[in-house]
Each structure stands twice: as structure tokens, then as C-alpha cells.
C-alpha positions, 0 to 999 in steps of 0.5 A: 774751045769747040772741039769737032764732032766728026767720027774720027780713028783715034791716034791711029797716025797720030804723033808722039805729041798727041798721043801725050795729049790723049794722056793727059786726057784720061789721067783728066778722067780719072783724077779730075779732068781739064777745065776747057769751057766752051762759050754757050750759043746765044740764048732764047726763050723756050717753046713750051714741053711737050709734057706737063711741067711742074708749076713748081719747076721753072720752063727754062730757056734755051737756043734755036736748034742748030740747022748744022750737025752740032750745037750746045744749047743752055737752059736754065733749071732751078737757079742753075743754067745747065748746058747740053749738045745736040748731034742731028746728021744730015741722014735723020728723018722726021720722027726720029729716034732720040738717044740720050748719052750720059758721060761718067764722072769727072768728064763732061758731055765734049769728052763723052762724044769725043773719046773711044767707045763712046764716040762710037755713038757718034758714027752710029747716029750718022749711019742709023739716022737718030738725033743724039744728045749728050747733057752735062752734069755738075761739078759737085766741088765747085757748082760748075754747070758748064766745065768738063769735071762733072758728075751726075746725082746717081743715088749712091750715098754718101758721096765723096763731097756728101749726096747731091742734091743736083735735080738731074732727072728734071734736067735731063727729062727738060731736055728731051722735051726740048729735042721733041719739040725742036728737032721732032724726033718720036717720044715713043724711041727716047733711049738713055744710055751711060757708062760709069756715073753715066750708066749709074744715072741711066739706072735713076731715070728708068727707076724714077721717071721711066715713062719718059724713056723706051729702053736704056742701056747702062755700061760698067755700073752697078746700083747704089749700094742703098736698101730704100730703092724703089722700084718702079710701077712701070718696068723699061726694057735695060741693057746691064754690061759689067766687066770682071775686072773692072778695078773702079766699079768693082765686081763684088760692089763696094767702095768705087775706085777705092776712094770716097765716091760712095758705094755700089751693090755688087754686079749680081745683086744688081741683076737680081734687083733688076731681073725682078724689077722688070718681071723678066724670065730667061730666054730660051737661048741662055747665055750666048758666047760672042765672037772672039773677033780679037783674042789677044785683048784678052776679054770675051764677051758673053749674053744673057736674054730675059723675055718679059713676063707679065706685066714686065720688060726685056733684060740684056745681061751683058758679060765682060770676062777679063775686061775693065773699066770700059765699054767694049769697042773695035776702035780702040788701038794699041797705043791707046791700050797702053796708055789707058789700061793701067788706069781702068783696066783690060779693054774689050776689042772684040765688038762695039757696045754702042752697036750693041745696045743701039741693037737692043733698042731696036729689038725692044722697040719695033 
């Protein structure tokens, strides 16, 4: 079924029924998730990418752009129809911003717009006028393309079900292609951001593909824990959040969620990696303490800037001290506090990390 995109407070009133619901939900997430497949929209053929297509690769097809605010919208790539949603508010403009949100592993591109923290980029679109995208990845168990226990082909090895083999870079780079041409948003403000798998992917495509993207914002994930990365020629400014605490992306790398999803460097490895990558220098702010808005959450928040040195691009370090696995949000209630933090950890209350990084892209891109 189709769920609603509107921006809505999450079990603020809600009854004790759904609240069990929310349960259920994020047990979903964290040990397999709920198949609940919605129908694709009647499919067309695609117009032609804005950007040279591999003679290899197939163009694929795909729907009209929705004239409402949602659509899912099938393409086919290699022998796998892929499916992604489209969010255009009634405030975007022409030439656009583009944001593409990449949903972590065993969840899906419906419950990436619909859950706390995340569905924070929802609102934001509507106040900041910008299309967003959210595409969906494979279940790496069945091949599923269309269901809600998904994953993104991160890089990490080996994978719990051995390395995927999934193109998701050519997947989701088709499918911005597909919003320039049909929703004319500006190639020059395409940013990617993702949290968990999803981040882990935003990583991939800023280091394979990163003329496709303006900035990238990637929350409580870390790089694979692999020696033959390699960097690219053409360094995109990032925003890197990770959490102290975090119990299934650890802070000192290893095993992810202490089961066989492959392993990850540690936190300071990856900023390393990633403040040479970029050619990045400290600012002269050094690290910026944020305002404790909610001191009994019991995380704080923290910054780092890089400027770009010659040749380089920005880097955000952002800090969660005491928090989980999460990105940090203003909406998140007590009930879902309870109901969640055993399973990823604290939760950040004190700001929202989608205004965040939607901020950092703004900076890096005016």
C-alpha cells in the first residue's frame, strides 16, 4: 500500500495501538523488516539522460513525473527493474536543488520518508523548495527490487550474504538523469545524503562517480574497512556525522551490529581518509560546541570545519557525544525514545541533522 508523504509529528497523540506499530516497525529495521510492497505507477518510455550513457548499459524506462507531490517511478537497469519516489512541493521553482536520500539497510525508500530523523527532509523540501528523491535498494536475500528489507552495494566485504554485485551507482546516477530532465531541477545543486548503509553508499558515489554530485552529507557510517579504496580525482565537499555510542556502526570499526554485515574502518580512520582525500585543512573556528537545546537526552553535539586546500573541498566533522545509532532530530518524542534506544542506542534531541547538512550544502554551493 501507499503510505502518506506529509511531514507529520510522530506518536505525539497517538494510541497505545499505534505505538505498537512504530514497534514493530523498528524491530523491522533492525532484524529484516516488513514486506509491504506498493504497486509501481504505469510505466513509459524514458526520455533521453542528460549525460552520456554507456552503449553497454540499457536507458531503461520509467513513468511521467507525477504533476501531485508523490510518485514511485520504475526503471529498469541491467535485467533489474528498480523503483524510486519522487517529492516535488508545490514551493519548488525552476532550477531547482535536487536531493537524493538513501535509506539504511533492511529498510526501503517508504520508510526512509516516513520515520523520525529522516522524515525531517521531508518538511525541509517543503520550506527549502528542492525536489527530493528517495531510491530503493535490493534485498540481497531474495533479489527483491521493490520491498522494504533492502540494501545498498556499500563496498563493505564480505557481505553477510557475500559482495553484492548490485550496480547501484549506475542505478541511482540514472535516476538523477531522470529528475533533471523531467522535473528540471539545476545539475549543479545534486546533493546525496544517507544514513547507515545509506551513508555508507553516499560515501561510494562521492568516491566513484563524484562529478555527478555538488556535496554529500553521510550520517553514522564509516568506510569500508578495505585497503584498495580509491580516491578520487576530484575531491566533493562532505558532511561526516558519527555517534559515540553508536552500538551497530561502531566507533572503533569493526564487525557492523556484531553479525556478519562486513566490516567498517574506524570513525578516525575515516575522517583521516577523508580529510586527505579532500585536501582539506582546519578552519579557524576549530571545533564548535552546539547549543545543548535538550540536556536530558544525554548527547551533545560537536563540529569541525575543514576549508579546502588547493586543489580540494570542504569537510564537516560532525560529533555525537553519547549519541546512537541515529541522526540527530528535534522531533523525536519520549515514546519513541523509549521504544527505539534499546535497539540503536541514545538519541540526539538537541537539533535536526537534515537542517544540518541541508545548511552545509547551501554553504558549499553559493
Amino acid at each position: 500500500m501507499t503510505e502518506s508523504r506529509e511531514n507529520r509529528r510522530l506518536l505525539s497523540n497517538r494510541t497505545a495501538i499505534a505505538a505498537l506499530v512504530v514497534v514493530l516497525a523498528l524491530i523491522a529495521a533492525a532484524c529484516g523488516g516488513v514486506r509491504d510492497r506498493a504497486q509501481p505507477v504505469e510505466t513509459t518510455q524514458a526520455p533521453p539522460t542528460t549525460q552520456p550513457t554507456d552503449p553497454a548499459q540499457p536507458t531503461g524506462s520509467t513513468t511521467a513525473a507525477p504533476n501531485g507531490e508523490t510518485g514511485e517511478i520504475t526503471m529498469t537497469v541491467g535485467d533489474l527493474e528498480r523503483v524510486f519516489t519522487v517529492i516535488r512541493p508545490d514551493s519548488v521553482g525552476p532550477n531547482a536543488p535536487l536531493v537524493v536520500l538513501l535509506h539504511g539497510g533492511t529498510r526501503s525508500m517508504r520508510l526512509v520518508l516516513d520515520r523520525a530523523g529522516t522524515v525531517d527532509w521531508v518538511a525541509l523540501a517543503k520550506t527549502e523548495g528542492f525536489v527530493l528523491v528517495a531510491p530503493n535498494g535490493v534485498n540481497p536475500d531474495t533479489g527483491d527490487t521493490l520491498g522494504d528489507r533492502q540494501h545498498w552495494n556499500d563496498l563493505r566485504s564480505p557481505f553477510r550474504v557475500g559482495d553484492s554485485e548490485v550496480d547501484d551507482v549506475t542505478f541511482i546516477n540514472r535516476v538523477v538523469d531522470w529528475v533533471i530532465v523531467n522535473h528540471g531541477v539545476d545539475p549543479d545543486r545534486v546533493f546525496v545524503t544517507g544514513l547507515s548503509n545509506g551513508g555508507m553508499m553516499t560515501q561510494r558515489l562521492l568516491i566513484e562517480t563524484p562529478e555527478v554530485y555538488a556535496a554529500g552529507a553521510a550520517f553514522i557510517a564509516s568506510n569500508p574497512d578495505r585497503t584498495d579504496l580509491v580516491r578520487p580525482t576530484t575531491p566533493t565537499p562532505l558532511l561526516l556525522a558519527s555517534a559515540t555510542d553508536d552500538p551497530l556502526v561502531p566507533w572503533d570499526g569493526g564487525n557492523v551490529a556484531t553479525r556478519n554485515r562486513g566490516t567498517v574502518a574506524s570513525v578516525a580512520e575515516t575522517r583521516e581518509w577523508w580529510i586527505e582525500t579532500n585536501r582539506a585543512v582546519p578552519d579557524s573556528r576549530g571545533v564548535i560546541q552546539l547549543e545543548d537545546t535538550d540536556p536530558s537526552d544525554g548527547c551533545t553535539l560537536t563540529t569541525q570545519g575543514y576549508d579546502a586546500g588547493p586543489g580540494g573541498a570542504e569537510l564537516l566533522i560532525l560529533t555525537m557525544e553519547g549519541g546512537g545509532h541515529s541522526m540527530p532530530s528535534t522531533n523525536y518524542t519520549r515514546v519513541i525514545e523509549a521504544l527505539i534506544e534499546p535497539l540503536v542506542g541514545p538519541l540526539c534531541r538537541d537539533a535536526d541533522g537534515a537542517r544540518i547538512a541541508w545548511d552545509f550544502f547551501l554553504s558549499v554551493s553559493s
